[in-house]
C-alpha positions as CSV (number, residue, x, y, z in Angstrom):
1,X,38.6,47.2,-33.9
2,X,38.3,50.1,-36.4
3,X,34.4,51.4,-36.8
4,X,34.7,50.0,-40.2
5,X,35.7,46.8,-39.7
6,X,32.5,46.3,-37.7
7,X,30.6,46.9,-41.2
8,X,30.9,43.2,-41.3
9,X,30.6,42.0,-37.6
10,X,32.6,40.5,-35.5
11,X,35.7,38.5,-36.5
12,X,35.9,34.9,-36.6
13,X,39.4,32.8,-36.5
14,X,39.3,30.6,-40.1
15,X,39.0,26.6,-38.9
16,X,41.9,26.4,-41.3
17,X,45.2,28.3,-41.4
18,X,48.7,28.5,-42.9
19,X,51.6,30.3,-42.9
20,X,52.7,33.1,-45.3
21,X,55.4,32.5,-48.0
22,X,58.3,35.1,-47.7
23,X,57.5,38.2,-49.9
24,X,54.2,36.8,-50.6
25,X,51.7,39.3,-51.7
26,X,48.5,40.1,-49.9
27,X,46.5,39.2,-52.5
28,X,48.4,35.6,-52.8
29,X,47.8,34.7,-48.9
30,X,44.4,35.2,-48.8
31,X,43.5,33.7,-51.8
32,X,45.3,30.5,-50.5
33,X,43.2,31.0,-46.8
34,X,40.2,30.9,-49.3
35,X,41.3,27.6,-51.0
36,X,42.2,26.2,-47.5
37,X,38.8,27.1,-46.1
38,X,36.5,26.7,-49.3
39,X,35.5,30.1,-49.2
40,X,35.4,32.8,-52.5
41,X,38.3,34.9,-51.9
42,X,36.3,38.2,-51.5
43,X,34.6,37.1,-48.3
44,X,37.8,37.9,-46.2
45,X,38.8,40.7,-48.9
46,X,36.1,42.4,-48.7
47,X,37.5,44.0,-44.5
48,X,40.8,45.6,-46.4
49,X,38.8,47.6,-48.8
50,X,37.3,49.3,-45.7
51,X,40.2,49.3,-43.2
52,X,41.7,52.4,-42.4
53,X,44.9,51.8,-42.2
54,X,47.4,49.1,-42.6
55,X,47.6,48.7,-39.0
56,X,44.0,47.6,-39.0
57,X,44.6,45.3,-42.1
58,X,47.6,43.2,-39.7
59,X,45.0,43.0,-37.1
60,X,42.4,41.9,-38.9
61,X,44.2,38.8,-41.1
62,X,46.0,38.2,-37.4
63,X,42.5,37.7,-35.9
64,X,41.9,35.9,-39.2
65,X,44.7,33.5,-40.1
66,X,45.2,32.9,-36.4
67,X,49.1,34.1,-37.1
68,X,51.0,36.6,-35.2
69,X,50.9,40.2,-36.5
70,X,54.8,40.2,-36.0
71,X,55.4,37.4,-38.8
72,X,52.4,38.2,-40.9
73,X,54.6,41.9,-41.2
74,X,57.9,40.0,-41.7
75,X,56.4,37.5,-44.3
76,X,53.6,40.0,-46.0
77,X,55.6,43.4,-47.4
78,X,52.6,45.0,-48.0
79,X,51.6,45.1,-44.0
80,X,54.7,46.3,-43.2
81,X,54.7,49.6,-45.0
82,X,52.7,52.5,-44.3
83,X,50.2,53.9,-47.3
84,X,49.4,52.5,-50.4
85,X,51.4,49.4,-51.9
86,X,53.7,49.3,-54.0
87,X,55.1,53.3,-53.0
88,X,55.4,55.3,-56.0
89,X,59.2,55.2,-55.4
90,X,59.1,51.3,-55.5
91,X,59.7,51.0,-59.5
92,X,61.8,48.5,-59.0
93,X,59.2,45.8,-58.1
94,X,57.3,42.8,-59.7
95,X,55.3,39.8,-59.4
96,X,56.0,36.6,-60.0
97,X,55.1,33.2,-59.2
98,X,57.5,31.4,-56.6
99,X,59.2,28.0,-56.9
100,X,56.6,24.9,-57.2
101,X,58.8,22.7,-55.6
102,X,59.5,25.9,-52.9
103,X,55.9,26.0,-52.6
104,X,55.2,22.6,-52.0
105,X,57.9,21.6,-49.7
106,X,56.6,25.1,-47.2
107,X,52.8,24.6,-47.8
108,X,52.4,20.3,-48.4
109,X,50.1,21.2,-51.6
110,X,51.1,20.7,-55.0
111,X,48.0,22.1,-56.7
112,X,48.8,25.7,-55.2
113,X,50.5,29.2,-56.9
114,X,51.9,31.1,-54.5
115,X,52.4,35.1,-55.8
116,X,55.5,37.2,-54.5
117,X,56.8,40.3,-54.8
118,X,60.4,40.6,-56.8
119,X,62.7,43.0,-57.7
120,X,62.1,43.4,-61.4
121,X,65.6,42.3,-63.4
122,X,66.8,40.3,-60.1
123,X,64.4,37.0,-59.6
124,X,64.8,34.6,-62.6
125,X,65.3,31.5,-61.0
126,X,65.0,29.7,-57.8
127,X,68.8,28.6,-57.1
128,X,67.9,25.4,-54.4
129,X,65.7,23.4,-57.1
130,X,67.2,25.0,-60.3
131,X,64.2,25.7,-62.3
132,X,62.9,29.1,-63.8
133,X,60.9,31.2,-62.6
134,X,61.0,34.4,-64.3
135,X,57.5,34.6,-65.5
136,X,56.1,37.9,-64.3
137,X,52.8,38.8,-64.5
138,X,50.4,41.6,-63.4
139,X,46.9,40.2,-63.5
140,X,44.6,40.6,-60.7
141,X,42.9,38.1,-58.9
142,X,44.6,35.6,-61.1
143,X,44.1,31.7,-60.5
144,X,45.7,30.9,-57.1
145,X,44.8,27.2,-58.2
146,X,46.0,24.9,-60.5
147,X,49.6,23.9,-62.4
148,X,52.4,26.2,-62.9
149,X,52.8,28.0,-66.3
150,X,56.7,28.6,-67.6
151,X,58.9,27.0,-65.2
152,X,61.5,24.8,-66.4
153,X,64.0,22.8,-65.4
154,X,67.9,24.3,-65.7
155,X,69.6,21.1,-64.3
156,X,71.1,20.6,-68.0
157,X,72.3,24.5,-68.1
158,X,74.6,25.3,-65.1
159,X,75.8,28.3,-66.7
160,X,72.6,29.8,-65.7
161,X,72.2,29.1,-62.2
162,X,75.7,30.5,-62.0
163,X,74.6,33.9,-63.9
164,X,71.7,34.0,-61.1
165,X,74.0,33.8,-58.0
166,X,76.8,36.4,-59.9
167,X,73.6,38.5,-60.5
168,X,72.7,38.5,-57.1
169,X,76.1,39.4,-56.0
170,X,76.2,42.3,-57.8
171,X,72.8,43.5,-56.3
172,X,74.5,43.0,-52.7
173,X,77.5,44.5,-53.4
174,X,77.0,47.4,-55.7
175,X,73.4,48.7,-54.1
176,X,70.2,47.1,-55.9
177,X,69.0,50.9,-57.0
178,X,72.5,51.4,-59.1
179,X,72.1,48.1,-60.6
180,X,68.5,48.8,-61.7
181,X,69.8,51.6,-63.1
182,X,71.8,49.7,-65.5
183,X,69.8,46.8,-65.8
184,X,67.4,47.8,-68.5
185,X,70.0,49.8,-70.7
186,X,72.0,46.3,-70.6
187,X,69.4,44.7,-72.2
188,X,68.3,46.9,-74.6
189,X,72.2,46.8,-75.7
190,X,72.4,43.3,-75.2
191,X,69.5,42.2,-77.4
192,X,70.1,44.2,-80.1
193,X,74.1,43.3,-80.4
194,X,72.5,39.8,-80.3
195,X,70.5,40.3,-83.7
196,X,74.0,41.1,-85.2
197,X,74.6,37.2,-84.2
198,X,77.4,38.6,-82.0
199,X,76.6,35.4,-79.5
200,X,74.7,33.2,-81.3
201,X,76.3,30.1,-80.8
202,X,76.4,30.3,-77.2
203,X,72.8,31.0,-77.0
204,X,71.7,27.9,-79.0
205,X,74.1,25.9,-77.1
206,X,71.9,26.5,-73.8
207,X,68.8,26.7,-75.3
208,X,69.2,22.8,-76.9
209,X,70.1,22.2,-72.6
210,X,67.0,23.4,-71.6
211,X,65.0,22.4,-73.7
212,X,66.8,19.2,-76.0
213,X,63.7,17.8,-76.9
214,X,61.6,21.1,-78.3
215,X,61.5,21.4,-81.7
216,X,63.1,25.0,-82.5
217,X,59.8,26.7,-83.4
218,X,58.4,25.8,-80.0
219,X,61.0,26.9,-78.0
220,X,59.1,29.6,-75.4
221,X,59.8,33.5,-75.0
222,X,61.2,32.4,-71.4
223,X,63.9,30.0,-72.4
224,X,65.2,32.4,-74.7
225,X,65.5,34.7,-72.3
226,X,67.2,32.1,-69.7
227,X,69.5,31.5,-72.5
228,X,70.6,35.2,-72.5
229,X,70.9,35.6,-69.1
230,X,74.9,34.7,-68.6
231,X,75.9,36.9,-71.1
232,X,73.7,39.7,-70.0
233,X,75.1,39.3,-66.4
234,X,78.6,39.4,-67.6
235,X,77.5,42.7,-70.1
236,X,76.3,43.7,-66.6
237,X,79.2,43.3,-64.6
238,X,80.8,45.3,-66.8
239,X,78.7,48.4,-66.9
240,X,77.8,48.2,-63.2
241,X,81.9,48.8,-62.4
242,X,82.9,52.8,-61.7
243,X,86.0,52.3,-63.1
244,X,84.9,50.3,-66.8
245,X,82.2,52.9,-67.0
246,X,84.7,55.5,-66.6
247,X,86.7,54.5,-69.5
248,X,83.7,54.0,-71.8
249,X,82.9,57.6,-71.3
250,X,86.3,58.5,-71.4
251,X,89.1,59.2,-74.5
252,X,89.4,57.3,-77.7
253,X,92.5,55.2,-76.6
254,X,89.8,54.5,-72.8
255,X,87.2,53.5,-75.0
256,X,89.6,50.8,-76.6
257,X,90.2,49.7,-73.6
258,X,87.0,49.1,-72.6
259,X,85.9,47.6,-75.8
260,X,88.7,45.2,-75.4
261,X,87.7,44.3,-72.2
262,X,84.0,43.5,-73.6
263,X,85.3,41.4,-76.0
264,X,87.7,39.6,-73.4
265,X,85.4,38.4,-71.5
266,X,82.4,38.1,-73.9
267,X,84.3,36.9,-77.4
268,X,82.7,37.4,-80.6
269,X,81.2,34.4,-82.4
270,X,80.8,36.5,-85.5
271,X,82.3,39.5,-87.1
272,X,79.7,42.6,-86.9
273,X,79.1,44.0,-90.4
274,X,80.0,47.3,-91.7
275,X,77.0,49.4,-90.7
276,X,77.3,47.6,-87.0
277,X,81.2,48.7,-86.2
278,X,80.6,52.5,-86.0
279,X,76.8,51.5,-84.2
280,X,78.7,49.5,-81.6
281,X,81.9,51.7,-81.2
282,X,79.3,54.6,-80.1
283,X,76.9,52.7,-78.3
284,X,79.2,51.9,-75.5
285,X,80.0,55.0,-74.9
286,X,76.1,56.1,-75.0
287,X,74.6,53.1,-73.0
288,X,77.5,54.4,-70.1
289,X,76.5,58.0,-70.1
290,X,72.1,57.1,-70.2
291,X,73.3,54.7,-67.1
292,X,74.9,57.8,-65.8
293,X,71.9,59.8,-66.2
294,X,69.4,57.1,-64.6
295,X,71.7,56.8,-61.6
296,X,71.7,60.7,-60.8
297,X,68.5,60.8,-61.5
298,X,67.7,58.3,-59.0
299,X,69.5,60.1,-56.7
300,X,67.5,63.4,-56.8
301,X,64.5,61.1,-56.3
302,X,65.6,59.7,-53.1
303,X,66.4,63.3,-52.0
304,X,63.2,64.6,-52.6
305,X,61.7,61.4,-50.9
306,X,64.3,62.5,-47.8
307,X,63.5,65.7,-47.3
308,X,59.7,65.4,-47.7
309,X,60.0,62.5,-45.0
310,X,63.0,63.3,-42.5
311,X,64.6,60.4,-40.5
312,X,64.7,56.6,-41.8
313,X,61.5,55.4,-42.2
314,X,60.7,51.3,-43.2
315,X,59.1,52.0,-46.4
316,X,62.2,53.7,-47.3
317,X,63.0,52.8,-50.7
318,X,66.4,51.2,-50.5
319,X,65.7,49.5,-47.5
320,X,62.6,47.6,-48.9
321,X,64.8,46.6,-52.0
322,X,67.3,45.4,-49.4
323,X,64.9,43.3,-47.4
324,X,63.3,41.8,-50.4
325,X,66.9,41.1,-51.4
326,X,67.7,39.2,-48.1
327,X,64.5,36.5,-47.9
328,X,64.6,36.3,-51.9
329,X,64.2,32.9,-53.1
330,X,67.0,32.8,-55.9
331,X,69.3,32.4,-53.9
332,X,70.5,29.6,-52.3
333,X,71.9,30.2,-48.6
C-alpha cells in the first residue's frame, strides 16, 4: 500500500458489494458502493484523490469492493489506462446513462443510474430493450439515485433500432476514428437540409411513433433527434464510403452522380427553393473535402501520439474506441 493511502488507515472490505457495469465510470461505481453501504460517496473517494497512480487506485477499490482487480480493469475503463482519464486524444468519448431495464436486470435495483462511458455520435439506444438512451450529460457528482430522465420507448419506431445496429456496423467496419470524422459534418449538413423541409414527412411520421400521445409542442429535444437518426445514418453511409466521397469531390458530371445517389436512397419530400439549389449543389462537395481534412488530420495526431510513445500501448487511442465498441450496450449480440 502506497504511503498515501495510509493518510486514511488501513482498508476495510465494504459489508456490501456489487459488480461493475461494463464501461461504467469510476465515479458511477462508487457512488452506487455508497448507495449500497449508506455511506456519502466521498468517504471511499476521498483514497483516489491521493493515490499515486492508477495501479494503486485498482488496489484500493479491489480491497474495497471485494472484486478482483482483473474485472474491476475489464469493467472500469478508467483503471485500465495509465495517466489521467479521459487522454487528451480520447475526443471521441461521452457520458451517458445506461439502459434502466439493463441496469436493473445486472444490479436487481430499479431506483439506481448507472453512468458509462460512450463513444460520442455512436450510443443512442440500447438495442435488447429498444428504448433511448442518448441523453449525455457532463455533470459531476450527479444523482446516482432516483428515476431515469429521457428514455423512451422505440418499440413503435423500428426504423430506429435499425439505424442503431447499421450505425454500429459502420463503426466496426470502417474504423470508429474515420467515422467520427464524418459524424459531426453529417449533422451539421443534415439538420440544416432539414430546415429546407427536405425530409419532413418522414420525420413527423416517427416522431407521432414515439411519442403518439404528446401533444406537438411537448415533444422533447431527444425524440427529435431519434427521429433523425435513420436518415442521418443513411447521409452517413454515404459520406463514410471512399468511393461516394471520391465523386463528391470529383468533376461536375461525379458530382451528379453522387447527388443522384443521395437522392436515391434518401428521396426528397419537398422541392428545395431557389436560394437552396446552388447551397446544396456546393455543400456536398464541401462537407466531403472538411471530412477529408478531419480524417488527415486525425491521422497526424495519431502519429505524433506514436512516435512520442513507441510500441502499442492499452491507452492507445483506437484501441480504447475499439474496446468501448465491443462491450457497448447498443447493440444486441
Amino acid at each position: 500500500m502506497t504511503p498515501s493511502a495510509d493518510l486514511y488507515g488501513p482498508v476495510w472490505p465494504l459489508p456490501l458489494t456489487t459488480t461493475p457495469f461494463p464501461n461504467e465510470t469510476l465515479r458511477s461505481y462508487i457512488a452506487r458502493l455508497a448507495l449500497l453501504n449508506r455511506l456519502p460517496p466521498e468517504r471511499i473517494l476521498r483514497r483516489f484523490y491521493t493515490a499515486e497512480s492508477p495501479l494503486d487506485n485498482v488496489k484500493l477499490l479491489a480491497s474495497r469492493s471485494g472484486q478482483a482487480p482483473l474485472l474491476l480493469m475489464r469493467k472500469l475503463p478508467e483503471l485500465a489506462t495509465p495517466g489521467p482519464w479521459p487522454h487528451e486524444q480520447y475526443e471521441g468519448l461521452a457520458r451517458s446513462w445506461a439502459c434502466h431495464p439493463c441496469v436493473a436486470a445486472r444490479t436487481g435495483r430499479d431506483d439506481w443510474k448507472v453512468e458509462i462511458w460512450v463513444i460520442n455520435g455512436h450510443h443512442h439506444l440500447c438495442v435488447k430493450h429498444r428504448r433511448w438512451t442518448g441523453t449525455h450529460h457532463g455533470h459531476y457528482m450527479a444523482n446516482f439515485a432516483g428515476p431515469i430522465d429521457g428514455q423512451f420507448s422505440l418499440n413503435r419506431a423500428p426504423e430506429i433500432v435499425h439505424a442503431q445496429r447499421r450505425l454500429h456496423r459502420l463503426f466496426r467496419r470502417r474504423t470508429p476514428r474515420r467515422v467520427l470524422a464524418a459524424y459531426q459534418e453529417c449533422v451539421d449538413f443534415w439538420r440544416e437540409l432539414a430546415k429546407h423541409g427536405y425530409a419532413v414527412n418522414r420525420t413527423e411520421r416517427l416522431l407521432d411513433l414515439i411519442a403518439p400521445d404528446e401533444p406537438l409542442a411537448r415533444r422533447s429535444y431527444a425524440m427529435r433527434e431519434a427521429a433523425l437518426l435513420p436518415d442521418l445514418v443513411e447521409v452517413l453511409g454515404i459520406y463514410t464510403s471512399p468511393v461516394w466521397r471520391h465523386l463528391a469531390l470529383g468533376s461536375p458530371r461525379d458530382v451528379q452522380l453522387f447527388h443522384r445517389e443521395f437522392e436515391r436512397r434518401l428521396p426528397p419530400e419537398r422541392r428545395l427553393r431557389t436560394t437552396a439549389i446552388p447551397w446544396f449543389t456546393s455543400e456536398i462537395t464541401l462537407v466531403a473535402e472538411r471530412i477529408n481534412e478531419r480524417m488527415d488530420e486525425q491521422e497526424r495526431q495519431l502519429m505524433r501520439v506514436a512516435s512520442a510513445a513507441p510500441g502499442t500501448p492499452e491507452w492507445w487511442p483506437p484501441l480504447i474506441m475499439r474496446r468501448l465498441l465491443r462491450h457497448t450496450p447498443s447493440h444486441a449480440r
